[in-house]
C-alpha positions as CSV (number, residue, x, y, z in Angstrom):
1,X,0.0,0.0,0.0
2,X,2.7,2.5,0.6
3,X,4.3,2.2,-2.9
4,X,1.0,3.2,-4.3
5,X,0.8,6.5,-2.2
6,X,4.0,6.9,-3.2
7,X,3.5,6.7,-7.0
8,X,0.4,8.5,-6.8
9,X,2.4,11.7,-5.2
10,X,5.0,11.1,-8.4
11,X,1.8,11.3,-10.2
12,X,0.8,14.5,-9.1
13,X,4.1,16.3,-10.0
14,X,4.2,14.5,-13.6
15,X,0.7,15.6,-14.5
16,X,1.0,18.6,-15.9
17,X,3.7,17.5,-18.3
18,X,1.6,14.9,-20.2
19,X,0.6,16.8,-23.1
20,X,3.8,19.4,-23.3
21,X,2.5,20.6,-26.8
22,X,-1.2,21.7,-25.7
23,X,-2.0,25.3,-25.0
24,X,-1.8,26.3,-21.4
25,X,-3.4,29.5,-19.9
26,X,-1.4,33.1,-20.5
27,X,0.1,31.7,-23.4
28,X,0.6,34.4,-26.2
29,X,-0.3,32.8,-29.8
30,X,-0.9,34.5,-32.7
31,X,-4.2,34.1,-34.9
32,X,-4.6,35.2,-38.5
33,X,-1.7,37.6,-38.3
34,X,-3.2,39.4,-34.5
35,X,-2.2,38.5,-30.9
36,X,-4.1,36.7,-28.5
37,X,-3.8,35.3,-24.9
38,X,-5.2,31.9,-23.5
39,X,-7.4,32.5,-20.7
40,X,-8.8,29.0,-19.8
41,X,-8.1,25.8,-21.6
42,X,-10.7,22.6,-21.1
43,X,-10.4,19.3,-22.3
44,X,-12.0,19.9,-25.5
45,X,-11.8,24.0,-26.0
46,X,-9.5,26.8,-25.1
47,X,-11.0,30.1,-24.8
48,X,-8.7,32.7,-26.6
49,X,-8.9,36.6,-26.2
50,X,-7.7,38.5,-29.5
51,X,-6.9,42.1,-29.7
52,X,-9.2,44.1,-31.6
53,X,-8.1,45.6,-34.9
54,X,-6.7,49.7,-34.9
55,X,-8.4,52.2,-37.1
56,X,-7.3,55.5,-38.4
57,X,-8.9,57.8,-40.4
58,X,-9.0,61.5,-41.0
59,X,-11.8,63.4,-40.4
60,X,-13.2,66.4,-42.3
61,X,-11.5,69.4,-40.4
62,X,-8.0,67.3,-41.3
63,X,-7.6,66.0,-38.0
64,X,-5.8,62.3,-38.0
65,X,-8.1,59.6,-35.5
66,X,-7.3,56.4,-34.5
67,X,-9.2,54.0,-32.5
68,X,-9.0,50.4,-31.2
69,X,-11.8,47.9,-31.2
70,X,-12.7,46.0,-28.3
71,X,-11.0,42.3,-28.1
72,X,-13.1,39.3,-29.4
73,X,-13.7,36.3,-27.4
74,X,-13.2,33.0,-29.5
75,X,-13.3,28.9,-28.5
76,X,-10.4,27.4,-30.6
77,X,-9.2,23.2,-29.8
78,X,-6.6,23.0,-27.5
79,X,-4.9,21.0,-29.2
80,X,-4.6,23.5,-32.2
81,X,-0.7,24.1,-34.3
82,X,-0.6,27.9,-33.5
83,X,2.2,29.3,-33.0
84,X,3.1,29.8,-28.8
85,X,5.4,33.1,-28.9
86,X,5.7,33.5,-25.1
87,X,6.5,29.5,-23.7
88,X,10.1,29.1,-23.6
89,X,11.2,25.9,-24.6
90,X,13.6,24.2,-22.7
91,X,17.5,24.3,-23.7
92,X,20.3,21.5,-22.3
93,X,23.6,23.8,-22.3
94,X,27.0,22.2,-21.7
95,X,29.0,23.9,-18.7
96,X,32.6,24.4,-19.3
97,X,34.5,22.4,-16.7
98,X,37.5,24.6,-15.5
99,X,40.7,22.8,-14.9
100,X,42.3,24.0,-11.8
């Protein structure tokens, strides 16, 4: 019995790890050319904020306006291939030994 409590507190610090390549909340990704955040990932949805598009134009007294549109909440697959610009990935470096 104890080498089951055991392997089921191993379990708990593996778990997150299992699917390394699925989105994860406050990842940054980028969809159709604009930024968006993760906010909360399910099983079978992750729910995405993007940033709302800027627009400029100039009105008739020649006076240059430019405005942002509110962000758009979208459900995209967790499992999607988009591009994760924030999550660094994890690089093995070789130390220099110094011979004393």
């Amino acid at each position: 019995m104890e080498y089951i409590t055991e392997q089921a507190e191993l379990a708990l610090i593996w778990g997150p790890f299992r699917h390394p390549f699925r989105l994860r909340a406050n990842d940054v990704i980028r969809v159709d050319g604009r930024l968006a955040v993760v906010i909360r990932v399910t099983e079978c949805a992750a729910v995405v904020l993007i940033n709302g598009q800027t627009r400029q134009f100039t009105t008739r007294f020649d006076k240059h306006v430019r405005f942002r549109t509110p962000p758009v909440v979208v459900r995209i697959s967790a499992n999607s291939e988009t591009e994760i610009l924030n999550r660094k990935t994890r690089q093995h470096q070789k130390r220099k030994r110094r011979i004393i």
